[in-house]
C-alpha positions as CSV (number, residue, x, y, z in Angstrom):
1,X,79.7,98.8,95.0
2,X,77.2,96.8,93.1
3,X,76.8,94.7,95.8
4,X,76.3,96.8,98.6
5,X,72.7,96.4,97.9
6,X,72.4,93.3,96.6
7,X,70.8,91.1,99.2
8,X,68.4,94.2,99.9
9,X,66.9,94.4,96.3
10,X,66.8,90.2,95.7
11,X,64.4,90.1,99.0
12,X,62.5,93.3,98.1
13,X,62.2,91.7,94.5
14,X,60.4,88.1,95.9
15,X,63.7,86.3,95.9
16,X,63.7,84.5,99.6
17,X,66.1,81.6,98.9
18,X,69.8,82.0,99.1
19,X,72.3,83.5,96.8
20,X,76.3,83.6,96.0
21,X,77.8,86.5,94.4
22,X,79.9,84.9,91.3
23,X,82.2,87.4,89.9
24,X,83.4,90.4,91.6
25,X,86.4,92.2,92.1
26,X,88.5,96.2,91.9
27,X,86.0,98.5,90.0
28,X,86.3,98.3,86.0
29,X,87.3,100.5,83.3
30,X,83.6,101.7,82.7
31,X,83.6,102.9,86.6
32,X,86.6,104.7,87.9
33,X,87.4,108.5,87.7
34,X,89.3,109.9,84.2
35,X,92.1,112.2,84.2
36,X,91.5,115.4,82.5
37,X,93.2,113.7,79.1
38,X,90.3,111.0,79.4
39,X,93.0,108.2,81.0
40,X,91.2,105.9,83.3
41,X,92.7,106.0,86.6
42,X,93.4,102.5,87.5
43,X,93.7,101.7,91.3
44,X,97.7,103.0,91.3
45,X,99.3,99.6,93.6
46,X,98.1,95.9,93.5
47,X,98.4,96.0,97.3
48,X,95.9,98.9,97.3
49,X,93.3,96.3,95.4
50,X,92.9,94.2,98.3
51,X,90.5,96.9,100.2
52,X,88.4,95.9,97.0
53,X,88.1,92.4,97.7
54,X,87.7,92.4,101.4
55,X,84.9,95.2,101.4
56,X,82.5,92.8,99.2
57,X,83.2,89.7,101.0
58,X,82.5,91.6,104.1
59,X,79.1,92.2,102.8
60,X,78.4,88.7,101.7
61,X,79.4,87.4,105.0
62,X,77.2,89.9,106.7
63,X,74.3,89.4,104.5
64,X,72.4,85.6,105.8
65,X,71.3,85.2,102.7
66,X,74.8,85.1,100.5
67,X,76.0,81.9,101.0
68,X,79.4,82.1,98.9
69,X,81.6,84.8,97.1
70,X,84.2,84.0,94.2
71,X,87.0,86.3,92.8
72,X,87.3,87.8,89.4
73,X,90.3,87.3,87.6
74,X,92.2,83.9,88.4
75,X,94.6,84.3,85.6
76,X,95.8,87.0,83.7
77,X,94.8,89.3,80.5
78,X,95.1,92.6,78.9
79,X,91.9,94.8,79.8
80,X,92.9,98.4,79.3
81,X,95.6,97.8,81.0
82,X,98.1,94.8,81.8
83,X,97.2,95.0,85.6
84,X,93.8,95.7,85.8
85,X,91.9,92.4,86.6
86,X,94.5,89.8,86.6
87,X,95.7,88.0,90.0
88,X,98.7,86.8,88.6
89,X,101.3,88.4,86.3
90,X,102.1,86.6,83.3
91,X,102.6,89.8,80.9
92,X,105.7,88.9,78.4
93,X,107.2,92.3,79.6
94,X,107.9,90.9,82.7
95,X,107.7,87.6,82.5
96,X,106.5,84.7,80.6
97,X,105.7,82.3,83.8
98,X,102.7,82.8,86.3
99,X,103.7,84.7,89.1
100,X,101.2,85.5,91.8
101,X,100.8,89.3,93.0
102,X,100.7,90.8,96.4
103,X,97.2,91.5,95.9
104,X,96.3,87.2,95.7
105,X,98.3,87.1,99.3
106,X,95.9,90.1,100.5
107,X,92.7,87.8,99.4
108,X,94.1,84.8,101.1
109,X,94.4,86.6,104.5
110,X,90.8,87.5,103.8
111,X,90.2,84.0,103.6
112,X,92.6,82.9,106.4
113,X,93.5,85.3,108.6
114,X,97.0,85.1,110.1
115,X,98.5,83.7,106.8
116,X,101.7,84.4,105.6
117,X,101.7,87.8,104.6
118,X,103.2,88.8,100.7
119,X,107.0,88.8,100.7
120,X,106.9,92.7,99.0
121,X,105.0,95.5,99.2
122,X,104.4,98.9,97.4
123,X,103.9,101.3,100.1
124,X,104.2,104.9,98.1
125,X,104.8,106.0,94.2
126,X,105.8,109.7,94.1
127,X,106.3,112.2,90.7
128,X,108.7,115.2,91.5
129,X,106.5,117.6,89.4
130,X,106.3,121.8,90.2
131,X,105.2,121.3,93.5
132,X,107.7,118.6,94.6
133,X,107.3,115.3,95.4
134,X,104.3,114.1,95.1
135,X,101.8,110.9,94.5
136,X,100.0,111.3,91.0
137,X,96.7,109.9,92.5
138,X,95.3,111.7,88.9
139,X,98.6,110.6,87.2
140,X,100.9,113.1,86.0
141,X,101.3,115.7,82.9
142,X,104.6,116.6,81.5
143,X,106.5,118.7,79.0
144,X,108.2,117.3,76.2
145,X,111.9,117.5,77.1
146,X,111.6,117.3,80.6
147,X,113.7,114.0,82.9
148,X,110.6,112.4,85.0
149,X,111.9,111.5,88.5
150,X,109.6,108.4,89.6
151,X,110.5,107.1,93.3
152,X,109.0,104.1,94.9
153,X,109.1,102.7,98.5
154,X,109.0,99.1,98.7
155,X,108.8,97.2,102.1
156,X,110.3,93.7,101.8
157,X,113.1,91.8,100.1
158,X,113.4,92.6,96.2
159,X,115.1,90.3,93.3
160,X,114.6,92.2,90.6
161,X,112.5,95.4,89.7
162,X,111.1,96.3,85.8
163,X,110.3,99.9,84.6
164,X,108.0,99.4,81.7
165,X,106.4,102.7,79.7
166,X,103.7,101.8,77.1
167,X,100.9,103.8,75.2
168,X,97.6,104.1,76.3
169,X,94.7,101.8,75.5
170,X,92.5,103.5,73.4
171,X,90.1,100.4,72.8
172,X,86.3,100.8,73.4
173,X,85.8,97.5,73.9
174,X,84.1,97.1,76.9
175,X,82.5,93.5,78.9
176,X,84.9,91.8,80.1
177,X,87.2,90.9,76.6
178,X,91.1,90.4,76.5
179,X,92.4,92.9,74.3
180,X,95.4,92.8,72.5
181,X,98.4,93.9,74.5
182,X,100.8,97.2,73.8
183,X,104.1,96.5,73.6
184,X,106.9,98.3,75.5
185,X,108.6,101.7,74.6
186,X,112.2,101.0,74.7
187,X,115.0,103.0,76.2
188,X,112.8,105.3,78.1
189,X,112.9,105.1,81.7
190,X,116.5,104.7,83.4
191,X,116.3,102.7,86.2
192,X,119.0,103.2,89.4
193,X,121.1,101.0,90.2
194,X,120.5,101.5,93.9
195,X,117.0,102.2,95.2
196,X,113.8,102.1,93.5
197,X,114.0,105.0,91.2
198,X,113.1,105.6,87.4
199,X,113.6,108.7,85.2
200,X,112.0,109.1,82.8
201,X,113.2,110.7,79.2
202,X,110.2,112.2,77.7
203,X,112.5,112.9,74.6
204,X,112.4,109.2,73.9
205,X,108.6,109.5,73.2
206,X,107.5,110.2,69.5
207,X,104.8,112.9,70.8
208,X,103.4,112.0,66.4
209,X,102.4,108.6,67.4
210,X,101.0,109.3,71.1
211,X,100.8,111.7,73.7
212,X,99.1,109.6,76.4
213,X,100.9,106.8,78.1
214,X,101.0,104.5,81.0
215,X,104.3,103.5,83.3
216,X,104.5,100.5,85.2
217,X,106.5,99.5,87.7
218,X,106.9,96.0,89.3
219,X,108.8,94.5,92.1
220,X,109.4,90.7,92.1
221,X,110.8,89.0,95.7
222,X,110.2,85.7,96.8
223,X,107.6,84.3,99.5
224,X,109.2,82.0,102.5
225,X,107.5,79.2,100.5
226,X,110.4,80.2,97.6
227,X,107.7,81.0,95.4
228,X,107.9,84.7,93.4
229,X,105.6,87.1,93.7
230,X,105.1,90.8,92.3
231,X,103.9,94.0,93.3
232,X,103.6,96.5,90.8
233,X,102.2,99.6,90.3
234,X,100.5,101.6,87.7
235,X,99.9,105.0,86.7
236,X,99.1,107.0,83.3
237,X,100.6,110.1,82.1
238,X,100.5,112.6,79.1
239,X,103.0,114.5,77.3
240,X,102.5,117.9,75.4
241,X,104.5,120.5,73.8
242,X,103.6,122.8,74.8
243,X,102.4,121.5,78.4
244,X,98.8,122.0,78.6
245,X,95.7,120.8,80.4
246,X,92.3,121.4,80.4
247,X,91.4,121.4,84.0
248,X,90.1,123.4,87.3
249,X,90.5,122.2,91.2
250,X,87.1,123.2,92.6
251,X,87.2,125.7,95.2
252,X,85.0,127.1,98.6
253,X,81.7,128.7,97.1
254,X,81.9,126.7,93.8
255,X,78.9,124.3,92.9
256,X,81.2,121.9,92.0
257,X,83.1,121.7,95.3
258,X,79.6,121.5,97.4
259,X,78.4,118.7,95.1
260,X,81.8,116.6,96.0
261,X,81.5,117.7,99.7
262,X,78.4,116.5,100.1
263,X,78.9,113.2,97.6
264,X,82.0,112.7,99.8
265,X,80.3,113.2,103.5
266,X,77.2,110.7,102.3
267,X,79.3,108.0,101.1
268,X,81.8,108.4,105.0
269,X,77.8,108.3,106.8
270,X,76.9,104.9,104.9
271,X,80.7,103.6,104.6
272,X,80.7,103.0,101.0
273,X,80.6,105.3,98.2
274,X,78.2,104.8,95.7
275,X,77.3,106.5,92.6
276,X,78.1,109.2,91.2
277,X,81.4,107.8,93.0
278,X,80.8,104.1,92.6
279,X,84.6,103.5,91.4
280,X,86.1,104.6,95.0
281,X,86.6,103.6,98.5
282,X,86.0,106.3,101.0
283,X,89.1,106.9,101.9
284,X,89.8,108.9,98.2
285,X,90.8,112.5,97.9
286,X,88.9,115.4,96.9
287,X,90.3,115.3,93.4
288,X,89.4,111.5,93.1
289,X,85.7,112.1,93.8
290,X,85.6,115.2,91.9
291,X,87.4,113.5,89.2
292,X,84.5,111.1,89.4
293,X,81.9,113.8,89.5
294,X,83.2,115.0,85.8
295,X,83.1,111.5,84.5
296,X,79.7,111.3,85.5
297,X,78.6,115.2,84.9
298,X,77.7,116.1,88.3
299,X,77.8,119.2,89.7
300,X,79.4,120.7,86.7
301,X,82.5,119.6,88.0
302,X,85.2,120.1,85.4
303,X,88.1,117.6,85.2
304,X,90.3,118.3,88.1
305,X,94.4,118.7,88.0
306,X,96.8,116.3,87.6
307,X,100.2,116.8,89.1
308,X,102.7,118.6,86.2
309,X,106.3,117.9,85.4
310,X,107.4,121.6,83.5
311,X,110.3,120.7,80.8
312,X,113.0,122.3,83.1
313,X,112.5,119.4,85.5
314,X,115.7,117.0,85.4
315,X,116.7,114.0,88.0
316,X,119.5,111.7,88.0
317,X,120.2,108.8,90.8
318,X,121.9,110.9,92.8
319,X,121.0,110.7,96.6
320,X,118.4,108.2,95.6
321,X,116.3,106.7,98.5
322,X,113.7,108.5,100.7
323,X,114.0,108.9,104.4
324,X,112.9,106.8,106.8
325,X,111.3,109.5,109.1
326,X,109.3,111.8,106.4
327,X,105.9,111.0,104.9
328,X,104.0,112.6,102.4
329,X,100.2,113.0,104.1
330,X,97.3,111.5,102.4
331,X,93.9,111.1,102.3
332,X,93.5,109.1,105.1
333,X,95.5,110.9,107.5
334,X,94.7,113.4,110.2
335,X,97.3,115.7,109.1
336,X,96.1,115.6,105.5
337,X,92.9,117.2,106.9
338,X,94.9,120.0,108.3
339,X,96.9,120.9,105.2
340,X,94.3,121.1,103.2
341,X,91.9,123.4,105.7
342,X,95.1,125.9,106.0
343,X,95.2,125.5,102.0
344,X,92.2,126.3,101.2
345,X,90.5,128.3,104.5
346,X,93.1,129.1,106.8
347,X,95.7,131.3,104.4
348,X,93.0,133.0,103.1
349,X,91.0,134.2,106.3
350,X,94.2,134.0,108.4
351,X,97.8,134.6,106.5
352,X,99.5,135.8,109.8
353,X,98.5,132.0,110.8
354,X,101.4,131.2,108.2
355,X,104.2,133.5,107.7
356,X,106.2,132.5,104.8
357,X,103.4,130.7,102.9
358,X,101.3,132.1,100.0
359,X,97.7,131.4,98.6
360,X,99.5,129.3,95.4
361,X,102.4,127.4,97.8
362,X,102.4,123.8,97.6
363,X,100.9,120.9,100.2
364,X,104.4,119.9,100.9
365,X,104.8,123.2,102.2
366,X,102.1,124.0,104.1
367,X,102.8,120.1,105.7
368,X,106.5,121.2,106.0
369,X,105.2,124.2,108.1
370,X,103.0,122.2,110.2
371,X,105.6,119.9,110.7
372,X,108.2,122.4,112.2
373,X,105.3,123.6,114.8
374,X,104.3,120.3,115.7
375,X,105.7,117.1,114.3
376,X,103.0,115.5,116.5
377,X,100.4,116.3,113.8
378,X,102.2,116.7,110.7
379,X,105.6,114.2,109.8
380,X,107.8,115.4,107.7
381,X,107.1,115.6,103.9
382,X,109.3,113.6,101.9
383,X,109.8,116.8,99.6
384,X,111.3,118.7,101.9
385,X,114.6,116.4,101.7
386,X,114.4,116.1,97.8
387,X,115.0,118.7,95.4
388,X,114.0,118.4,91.4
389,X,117.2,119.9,90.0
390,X,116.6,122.6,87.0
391,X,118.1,123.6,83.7
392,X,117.8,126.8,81.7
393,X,118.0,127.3,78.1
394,X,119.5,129.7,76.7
395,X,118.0,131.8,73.6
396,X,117.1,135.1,72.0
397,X,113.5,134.6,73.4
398,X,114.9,133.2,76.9
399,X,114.5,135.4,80.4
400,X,117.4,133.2,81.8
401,X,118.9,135.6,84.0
402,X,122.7,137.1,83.3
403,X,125.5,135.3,85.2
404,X,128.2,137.8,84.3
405,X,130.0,139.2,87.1
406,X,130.3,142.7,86.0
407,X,126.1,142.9,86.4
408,X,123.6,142.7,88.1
409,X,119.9,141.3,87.8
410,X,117.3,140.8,90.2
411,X,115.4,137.4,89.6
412,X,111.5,137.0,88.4
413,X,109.5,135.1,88.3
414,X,109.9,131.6,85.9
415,X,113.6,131.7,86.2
416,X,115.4,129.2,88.1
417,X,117.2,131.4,90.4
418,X,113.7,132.8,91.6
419,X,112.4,128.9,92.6
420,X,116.0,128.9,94.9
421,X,114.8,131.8,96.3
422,X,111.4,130.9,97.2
423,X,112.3,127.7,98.1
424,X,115.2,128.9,100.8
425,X,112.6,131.9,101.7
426,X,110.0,129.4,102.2
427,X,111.4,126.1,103.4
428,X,115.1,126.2,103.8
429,X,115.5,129.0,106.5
430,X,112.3,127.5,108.8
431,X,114.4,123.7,108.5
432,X,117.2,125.4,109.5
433,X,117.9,129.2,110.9
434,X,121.4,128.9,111.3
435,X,122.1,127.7,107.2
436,X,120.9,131.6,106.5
437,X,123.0,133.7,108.7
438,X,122.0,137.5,109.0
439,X,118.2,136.9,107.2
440,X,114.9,136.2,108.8
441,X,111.8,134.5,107.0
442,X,110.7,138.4,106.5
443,X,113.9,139.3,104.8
444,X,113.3,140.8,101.3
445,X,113.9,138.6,98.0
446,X,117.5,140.3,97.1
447,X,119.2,139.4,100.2
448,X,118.1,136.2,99.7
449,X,119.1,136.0,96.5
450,X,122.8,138.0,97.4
451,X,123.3,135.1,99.9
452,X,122.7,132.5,97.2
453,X,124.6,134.2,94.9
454,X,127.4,134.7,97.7
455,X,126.9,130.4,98.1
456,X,126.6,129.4,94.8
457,X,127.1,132.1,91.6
458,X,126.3,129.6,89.5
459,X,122.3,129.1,90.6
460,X,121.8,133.2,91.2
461,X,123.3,136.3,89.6
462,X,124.2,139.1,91.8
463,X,121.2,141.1,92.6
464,X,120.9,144.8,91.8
465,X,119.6,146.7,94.9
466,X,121.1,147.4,98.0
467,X,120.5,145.2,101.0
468,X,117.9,146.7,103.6
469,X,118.7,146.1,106.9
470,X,116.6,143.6,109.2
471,X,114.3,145.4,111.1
472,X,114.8,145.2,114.6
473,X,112.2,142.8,116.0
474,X,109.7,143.5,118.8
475,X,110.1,143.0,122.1
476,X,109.0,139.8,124.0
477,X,105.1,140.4,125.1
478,X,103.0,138.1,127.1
479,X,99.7,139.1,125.4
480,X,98.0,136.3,124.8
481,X,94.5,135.5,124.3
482,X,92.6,131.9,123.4
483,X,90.3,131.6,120.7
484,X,88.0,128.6,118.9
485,X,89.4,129.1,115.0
486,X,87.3,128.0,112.2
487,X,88.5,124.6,112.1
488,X,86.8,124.0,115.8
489,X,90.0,124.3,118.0
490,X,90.1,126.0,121.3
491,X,93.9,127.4,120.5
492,X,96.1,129.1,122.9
493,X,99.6,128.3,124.8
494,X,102.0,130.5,122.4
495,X,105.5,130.2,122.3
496,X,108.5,131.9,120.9
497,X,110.6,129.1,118.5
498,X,114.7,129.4,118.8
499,X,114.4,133.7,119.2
500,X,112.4,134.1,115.8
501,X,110.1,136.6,114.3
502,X,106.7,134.0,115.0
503,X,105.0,132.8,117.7
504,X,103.1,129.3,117.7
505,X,99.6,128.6,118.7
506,X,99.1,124.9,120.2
507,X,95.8,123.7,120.4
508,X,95.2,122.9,124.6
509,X,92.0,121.3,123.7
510,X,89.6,120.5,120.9
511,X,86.2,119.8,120.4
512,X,84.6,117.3,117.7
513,X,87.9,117.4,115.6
514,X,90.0,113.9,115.6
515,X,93.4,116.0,115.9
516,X,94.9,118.6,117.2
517,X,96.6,121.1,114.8
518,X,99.1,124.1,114.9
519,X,98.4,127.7,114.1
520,X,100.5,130.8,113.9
521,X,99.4,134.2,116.0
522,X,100.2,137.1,115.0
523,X,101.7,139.0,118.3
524,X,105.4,138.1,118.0
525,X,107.6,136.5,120.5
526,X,104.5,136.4,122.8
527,X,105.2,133.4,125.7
528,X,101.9,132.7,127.5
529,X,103.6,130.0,129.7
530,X,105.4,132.9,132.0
């Protein structure tokens, strides 16, 4: 971002002859956002560098004045981390010849557009962590004990991946100055056979020589040239026992969330984000620029939260693979904009709008709701077709419910049974009515939990009170009325979904919003179209 102004501040400074810029490149270790255990947050994929590169050669190019542009690093060295500079990949963890990254082939179609494009590329990293799956754009925080589940989408022809974990830099040394490099933990990620997943065994890690450590994960394939080339990818996490994090996601009516509101809606205006936000593109999340708002003590921001892996969370390479029609929204999608007004507005002004969701329920659900009312706006999340399978342990201290036969025991909260429940209460029955036979979304937590114990004993004891009936559900009406919700829509045309207990509002028009966006009413099986 140091650059953006360059040109500007030679002239205004007497300089009127021209100038090249001589080094530049992704944002350094002194400039990008920390996690809330003080790990710098490394730009996660070398594909995801090249936005770097092209947005300061696009300002050369538009400034008369800069005459030429060269980039910073063409080699390789430890800086923090063993990806962060470097444009080719020569770390004796992976290999011990010069490869060239994805990221070089982005820079060269800056140069020459219509080259040949990289032979791989990294287009997602997701963490199943409490919420699902999920990318760790802060990194991730686990529990001692706890199986990682890692999964990676990679478009493009693969010979060989590598899963390395090391620790965390904790060297000061800043300016530019190869460091010595950390040498890889052995034995702790388990990488599929088939796919691109890693687990990873946080009892491997000796929590008396570190808790705060860094995963890579590269892809090697091979250009139509024949020469190899990597993508990789790079994120930092931290173990505890027990799991803790000292953290806070800003929320409305905080200082701190009107601070990065207004840090984030300057740097969209000028289309660059400068400081107190220097180390990110504009595209970044809120967490990213209130992550950088802590680093930089603005706003009293507090370190934001990082996605969390509890110690019950286990995976295995079982059904390994995503799906080729689900997508986890981000930042710079429309429907990411949606989820995160019903998060954080909608449900909380309007819960009729989403029946079945809570204040505390995940994106991936809200997205997964979206989704089912209009897969238009929202795709489906890749969570919804991946679950993080659970374990109990057993003790004199444990609220593990009984399995016996000759009880009975309704589940609560923090046992494993419970998360089947909300998860089938919450996301199973509105994928797919006719898996729950005889229950409705509105159907109390012991029937649920008598039909999962009716499936599958093993995963729910048999629950104590008596079943209450469903009620009866209202009778069709065709009241309907439009309205202009908070978000700006003009929202009406409701329709009944397959006989159920909700009625969907569709947006019919919109005004200065990019999307449309569904809602729920609240009259049940309403249909304005007869």
């Amino acid at each position: 971002a140091d650059a953006y102004n360059l040109g500007r501040s030679l002239r205004s400074a007497g300089w009127k002859r021209p100038y090249a810029i001589t080094e530049y490149g992704v944002p350094g270790p002194w400039t990008v956002p920390k996690t809330s255990w003080d790990a710098r947050l490394e730009p996660m994929t070398s594909g995801s560098k090249v936005a770097w590169y092209k947005q300061t050669y696009d300002w050369c190019i538009q400034d008369e004045g800069c005459v030429a542009s060269f980039f910073f690093l063409w080699g390789w060295k430890w800086e923090k981390t063993a990806t962060w500079f470097g444009l080719f990949s020569r770390w004796e963890a992976v290999s011990r010849r010069h490869v060239v990254t994805d990221t070089l082939y982005g820079i060269r179609s800056i140069w020459s557009p219509g080259s040949e494009e990289a032979p791989l590329r990294i287009e997602s990293v997701k963490v199943a962590g409490r919420e699902g799956l999920r990318a760790p754009t802060l990194g991730f925080i686990a529990e001692w004990g706890s199986q990682i589940q890692v999964d990676v989408r990679v478009s493009g022809e693969i010979v060989e991946t590598t899963w390395i974990v090391t620790q965390e830099s904790t060297s000061r040394v800043s300016g530019n100055i190869a460091e010595r490099s950390l040498g890889a933990i052995d034995n702790v990620v388990h990488s599929c056979s088939r796919g691109h997943r890693g687990v990873i065994d946080t009892r491997k890690l000796d929590l008396r020589r570190a808790t705060s450590y860094r995963l890579y994960f590269f892809a090697r394939g091979r250009s139509k040239e024949g020469y190899l080339a990597d993508a990789y990818a790079t994120i930092p996490f931290a173990v505890n026992l027990p799991m803790k994090q000292d953290c806070f996601d800003a929320r409305p009516g905080d200082r701190c969330r009107s601070e990065v509101e207004d840090v984030m809606s300057r740097a969209r205006r000028r289309g660059v984000s400068l400081w107190p936000a220097a180390g990110l593109l504009v595209g970044a999340s809120f967490a990213e620029f209130q992550a950088s708002l802590h680093r930089n003590r603005k706003g009293d921001c507090q370190a934001p939260c990082s996605l969390e892996v509890p110690m019950a969370a286990s995976a295995s390479c079982r059904d390994v693979g995503l799906p080729d029609d689900c997508h986890d929204a981000d930042s710079q999608d429309a429907c990411y904009k949606h989820v995160e007004w019903a998060r954080n507005v909608g449900i909380e002004k309007h819960p009729e709008w989403y029946r079945g969701l809570l204040p505390t329920s995940s994106f991936d659900e809200f997205q997964l709701v979206l989704h089912k009312a209009d897969p238009q706006v929202c795709p489906l999340p890749c969570s919804a077709t991946t679950t993080v399978t659970t374990t109990t342990t057993t003790s004199s201290s444990s609220t593990a419910a009984p399995t016996t036969t000759s009880s009975c025991h309704n589940a609560v909260e923090g046992e494993s049974c419970y998360k089947h429940i909300l998860w089938a209460k919450r996301i199973g029955i509105w994928r797919d009515r006719s898996a729950y036979p005889g229950l409705a979304p509105s159907s109390c937590d012991e029937d649920f939990q008598r039909f999962i114990h009716e499936q599958s004993p093993e995963r729910c004891p048999r629950p104590c009170s008596a079943a209450v009936p469903p009620e009866t559900p209202p009778e069709e009406s065709s009241v309907c009325s439009k309205f202009c919700n908070e978000a700006g829509f003009i929202v009406g045309d409701c329709s009944c979904h397959d006989g159920g207990t909700f009625a969907m509002w569709v947006c019919s028009s919109k005004r200065g919003v990019a999307a449309a966006a569904p809602w729920y009413c609240s009259v049940p099986h309403c249909d304005c179209r007869q």
